[in-house]
C-alpha positions as protocol buffer text, in pm:
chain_id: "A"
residue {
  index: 1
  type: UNK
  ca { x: 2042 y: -498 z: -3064 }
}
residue {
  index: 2
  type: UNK
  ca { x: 1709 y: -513 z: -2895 }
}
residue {
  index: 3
  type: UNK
  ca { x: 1499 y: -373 z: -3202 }
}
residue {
  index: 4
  type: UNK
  ca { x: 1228 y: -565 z: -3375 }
}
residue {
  index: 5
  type: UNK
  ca { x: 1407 y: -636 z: -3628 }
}
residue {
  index: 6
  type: UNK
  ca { x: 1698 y: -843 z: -3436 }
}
residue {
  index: 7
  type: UNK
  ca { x: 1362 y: -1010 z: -3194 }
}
residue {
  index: 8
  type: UNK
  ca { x: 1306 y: -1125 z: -3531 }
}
residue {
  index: 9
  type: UNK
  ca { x: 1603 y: -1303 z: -3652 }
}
residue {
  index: 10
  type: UNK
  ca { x: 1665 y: -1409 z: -3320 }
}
residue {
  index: 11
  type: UNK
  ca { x: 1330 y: -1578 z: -3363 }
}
residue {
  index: 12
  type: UNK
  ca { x: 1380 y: -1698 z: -3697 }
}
residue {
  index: 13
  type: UNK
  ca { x: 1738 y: -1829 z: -3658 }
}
residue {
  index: 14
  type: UNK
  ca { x: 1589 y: -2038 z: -3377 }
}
residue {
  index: 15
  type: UNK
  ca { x: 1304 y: -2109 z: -3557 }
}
residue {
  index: 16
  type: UNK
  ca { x: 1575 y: -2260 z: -3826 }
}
residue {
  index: 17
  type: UNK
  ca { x: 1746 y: -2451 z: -3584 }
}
residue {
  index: 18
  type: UNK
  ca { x: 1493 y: -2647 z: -3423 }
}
residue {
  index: 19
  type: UNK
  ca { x: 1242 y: -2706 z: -3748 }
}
residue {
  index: 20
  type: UNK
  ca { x: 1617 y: -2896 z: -3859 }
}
residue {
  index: 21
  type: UNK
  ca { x: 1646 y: -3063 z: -3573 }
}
residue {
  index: 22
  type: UNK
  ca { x: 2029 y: -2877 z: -3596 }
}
residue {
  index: 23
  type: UNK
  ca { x: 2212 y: -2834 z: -3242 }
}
residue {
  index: 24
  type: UNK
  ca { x: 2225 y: -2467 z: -3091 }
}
residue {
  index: 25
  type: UNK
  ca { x: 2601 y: -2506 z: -3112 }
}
residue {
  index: 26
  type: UNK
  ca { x: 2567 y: -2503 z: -3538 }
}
residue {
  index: 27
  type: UNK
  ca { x: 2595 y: -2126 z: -3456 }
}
residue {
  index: 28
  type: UNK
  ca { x: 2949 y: -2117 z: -3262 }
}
residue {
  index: 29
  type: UNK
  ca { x: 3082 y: -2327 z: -3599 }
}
residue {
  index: 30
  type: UNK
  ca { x: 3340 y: -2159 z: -3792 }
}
residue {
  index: 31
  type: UNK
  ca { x: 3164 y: -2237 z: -4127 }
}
residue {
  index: 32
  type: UNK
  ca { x: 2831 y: -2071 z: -3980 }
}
residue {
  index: 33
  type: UNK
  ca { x: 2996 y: -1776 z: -3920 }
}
residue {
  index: 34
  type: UNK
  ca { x: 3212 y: -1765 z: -4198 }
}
residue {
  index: 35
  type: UNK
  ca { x: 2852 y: -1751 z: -4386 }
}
residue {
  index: 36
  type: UNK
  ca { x: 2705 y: -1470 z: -4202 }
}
residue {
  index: 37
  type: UNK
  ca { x: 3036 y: -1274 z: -4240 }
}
residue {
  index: 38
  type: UNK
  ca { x: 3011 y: -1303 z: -4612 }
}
residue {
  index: 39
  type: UNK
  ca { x: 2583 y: -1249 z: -4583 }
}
residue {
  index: 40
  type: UNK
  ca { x: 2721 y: -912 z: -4431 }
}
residue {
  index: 41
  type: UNK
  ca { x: 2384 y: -905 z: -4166 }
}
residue {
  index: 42
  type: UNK
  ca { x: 2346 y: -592 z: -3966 }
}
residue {
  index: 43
  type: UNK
  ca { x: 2223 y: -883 z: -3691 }
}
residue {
  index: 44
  type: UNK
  ca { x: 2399 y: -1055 z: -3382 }
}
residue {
  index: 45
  type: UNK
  ca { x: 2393 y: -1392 z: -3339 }
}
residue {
  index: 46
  type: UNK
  ca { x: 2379 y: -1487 z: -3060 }
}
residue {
  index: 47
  type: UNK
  ca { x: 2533 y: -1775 z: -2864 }
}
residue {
  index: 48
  type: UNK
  ca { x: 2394 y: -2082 z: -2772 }
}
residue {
  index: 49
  type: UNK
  ca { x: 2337 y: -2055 z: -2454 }
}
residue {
  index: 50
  type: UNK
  ca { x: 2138 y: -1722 z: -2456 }
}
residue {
  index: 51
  type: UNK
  ca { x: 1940 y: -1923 z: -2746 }
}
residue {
  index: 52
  type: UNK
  ca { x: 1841 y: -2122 z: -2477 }
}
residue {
  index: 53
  type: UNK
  ca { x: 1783 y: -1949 z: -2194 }
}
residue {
  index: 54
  type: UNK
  ca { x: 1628 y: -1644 z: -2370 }
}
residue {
  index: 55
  type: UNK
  ca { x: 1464 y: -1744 z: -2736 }
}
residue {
  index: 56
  type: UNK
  ca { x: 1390 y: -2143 z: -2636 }
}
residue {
  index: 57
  type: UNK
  ca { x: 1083 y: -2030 z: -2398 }
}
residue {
  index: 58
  type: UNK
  ca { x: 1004 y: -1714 z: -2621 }
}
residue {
  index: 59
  type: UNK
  ca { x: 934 y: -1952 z: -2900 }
}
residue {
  index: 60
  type: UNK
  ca { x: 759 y: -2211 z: -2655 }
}
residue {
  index: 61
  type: UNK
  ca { x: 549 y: -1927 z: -2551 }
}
residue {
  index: 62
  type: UNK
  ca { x: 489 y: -1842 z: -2932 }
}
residue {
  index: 63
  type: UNK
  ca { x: 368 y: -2174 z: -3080 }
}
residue {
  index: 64
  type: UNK
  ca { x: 147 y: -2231 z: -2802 }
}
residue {
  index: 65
  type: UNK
  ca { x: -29 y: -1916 z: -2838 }
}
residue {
  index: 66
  type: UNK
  ca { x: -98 y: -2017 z: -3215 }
}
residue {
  index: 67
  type: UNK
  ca { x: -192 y: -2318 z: -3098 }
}
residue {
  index: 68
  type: UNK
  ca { x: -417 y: -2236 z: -2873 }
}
residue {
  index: 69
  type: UNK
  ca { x: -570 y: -2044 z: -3148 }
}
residue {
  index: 70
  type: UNK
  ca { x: -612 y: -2309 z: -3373 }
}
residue {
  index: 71
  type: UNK
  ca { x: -784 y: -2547 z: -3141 }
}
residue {
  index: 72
  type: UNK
  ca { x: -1011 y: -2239 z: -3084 }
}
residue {
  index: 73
  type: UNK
  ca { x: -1108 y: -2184 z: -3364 }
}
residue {
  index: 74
  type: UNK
  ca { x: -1089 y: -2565 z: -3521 }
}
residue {
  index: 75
  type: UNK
  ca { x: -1229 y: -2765 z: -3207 }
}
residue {
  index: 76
  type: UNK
  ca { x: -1577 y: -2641 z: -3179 }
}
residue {
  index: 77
  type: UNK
  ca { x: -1631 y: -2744 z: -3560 }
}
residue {
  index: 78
  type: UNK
  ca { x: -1523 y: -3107 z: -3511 }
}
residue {
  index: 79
  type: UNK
  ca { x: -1744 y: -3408 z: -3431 }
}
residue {
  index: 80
  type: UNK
  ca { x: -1475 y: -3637 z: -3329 }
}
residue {
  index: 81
  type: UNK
  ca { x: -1138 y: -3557 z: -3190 }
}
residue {
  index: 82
  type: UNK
  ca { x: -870 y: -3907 z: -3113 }
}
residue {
  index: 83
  type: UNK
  ca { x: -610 y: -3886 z: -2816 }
}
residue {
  index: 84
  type: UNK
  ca { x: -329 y: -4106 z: -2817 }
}
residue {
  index: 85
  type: UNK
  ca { x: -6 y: -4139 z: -2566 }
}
residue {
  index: 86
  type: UNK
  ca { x: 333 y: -4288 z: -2615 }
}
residue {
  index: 87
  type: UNK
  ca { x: 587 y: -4395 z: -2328 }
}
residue {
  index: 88
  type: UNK
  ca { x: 967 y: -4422 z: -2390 }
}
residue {
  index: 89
  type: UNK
  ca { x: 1270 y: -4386 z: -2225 }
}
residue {
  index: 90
  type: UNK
  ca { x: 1570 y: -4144 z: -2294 }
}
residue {
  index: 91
  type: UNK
  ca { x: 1900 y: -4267 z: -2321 }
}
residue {
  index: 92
  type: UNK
  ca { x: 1913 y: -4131 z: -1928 }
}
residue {
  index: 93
  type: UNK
  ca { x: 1693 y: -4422 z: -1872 }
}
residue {
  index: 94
  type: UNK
  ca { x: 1421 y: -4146 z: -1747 }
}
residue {
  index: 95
  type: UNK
  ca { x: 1085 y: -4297 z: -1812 }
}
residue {
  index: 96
  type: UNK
  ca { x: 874 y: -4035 z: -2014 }
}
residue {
  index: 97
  type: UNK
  ca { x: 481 y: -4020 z: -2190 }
}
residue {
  index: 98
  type: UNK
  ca { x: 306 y: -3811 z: -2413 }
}
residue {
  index: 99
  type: UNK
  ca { x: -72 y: -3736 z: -2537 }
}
residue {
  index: 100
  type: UNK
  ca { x: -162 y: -3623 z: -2866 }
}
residue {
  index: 101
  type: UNK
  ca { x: -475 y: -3498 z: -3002 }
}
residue {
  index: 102
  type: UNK
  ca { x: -550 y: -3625 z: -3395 }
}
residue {
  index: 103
  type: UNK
  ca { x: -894 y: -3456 z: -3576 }
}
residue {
  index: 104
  type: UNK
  ca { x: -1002 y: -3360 z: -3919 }
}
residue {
  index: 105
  type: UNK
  ca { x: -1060 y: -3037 z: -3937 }
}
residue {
  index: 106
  type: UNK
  ca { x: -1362 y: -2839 z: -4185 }
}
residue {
  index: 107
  type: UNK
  ca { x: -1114 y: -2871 z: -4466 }
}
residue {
  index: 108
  type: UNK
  ca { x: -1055 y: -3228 z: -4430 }
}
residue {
  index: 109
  type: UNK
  ca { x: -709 y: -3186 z: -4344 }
}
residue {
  index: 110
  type: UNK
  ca { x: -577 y: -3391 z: -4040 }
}
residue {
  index: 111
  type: UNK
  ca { x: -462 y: -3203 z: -3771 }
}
residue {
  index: 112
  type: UNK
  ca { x: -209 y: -3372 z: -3473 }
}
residue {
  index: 113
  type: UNK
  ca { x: -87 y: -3181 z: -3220 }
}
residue {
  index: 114
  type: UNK
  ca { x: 152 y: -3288 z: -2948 }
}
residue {
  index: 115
  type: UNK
  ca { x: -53 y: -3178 z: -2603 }
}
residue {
  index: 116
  type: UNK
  ca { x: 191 y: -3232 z: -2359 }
}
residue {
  index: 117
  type: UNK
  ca { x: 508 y: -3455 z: -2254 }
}
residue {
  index: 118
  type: UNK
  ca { x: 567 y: -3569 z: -1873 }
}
residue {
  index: 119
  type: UNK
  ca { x: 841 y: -3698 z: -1701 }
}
């Protein structure tokens, strides 16, 4: 349960869920796993709640490592970076904002990346 190879699909499953915008609970559905009874995966899903608590700030931990990478490595090569912010509230009526750095990077491909959110 704790090789690489279930880190992995831990990782990826989350991955999954989140890129979808698909609620941690999709895995505690009957039809989800229906599907990985019939997949026949050596893997354990795990349930939502260890999703959170365990792979949530794994993954946090991950894309900001590759993002600090990028901005490493892209940064230093550009001649103008942009920062904009946002404000809303959530349906909690909690106010929130967030900044966001915009560039072209040395492939002329624009890069925005979502810096940081505060409550």
């Amino acid at each position: 349960m704790n090789s690489k190879q279930q880190k992995r699909f831990d990782l990826e499953l989350v991955m999954m869920l989140v890129t979808t915008n698909t609620s941690f609970r999709f895995v505690e559905t009957p039809g989800f796993k229906r599907f990985i009874n019939w997949v026949g995966t050596e893997f354990t899903v795990k349930g939502r709640h260890a999703m959170l608590r365990d792979l949530t700030p794994l993954l946090t931990r991950n894309v900001q490592t590759a993002l600090d990478e990028v901005l490493r490595r892209e940064l230093p090569t550009c001649e103008n970076v942009s920062f904009t912010t946002d404000e809303w509230q959530s349906k909690g009526e909690h106010p929130y904002i967030s900044l966001t750095l915009h560039y072209v990077n040395k492939k002329f491909v624009l890069r925005k990346f979502f810096l940081k959110g505060l409550r």
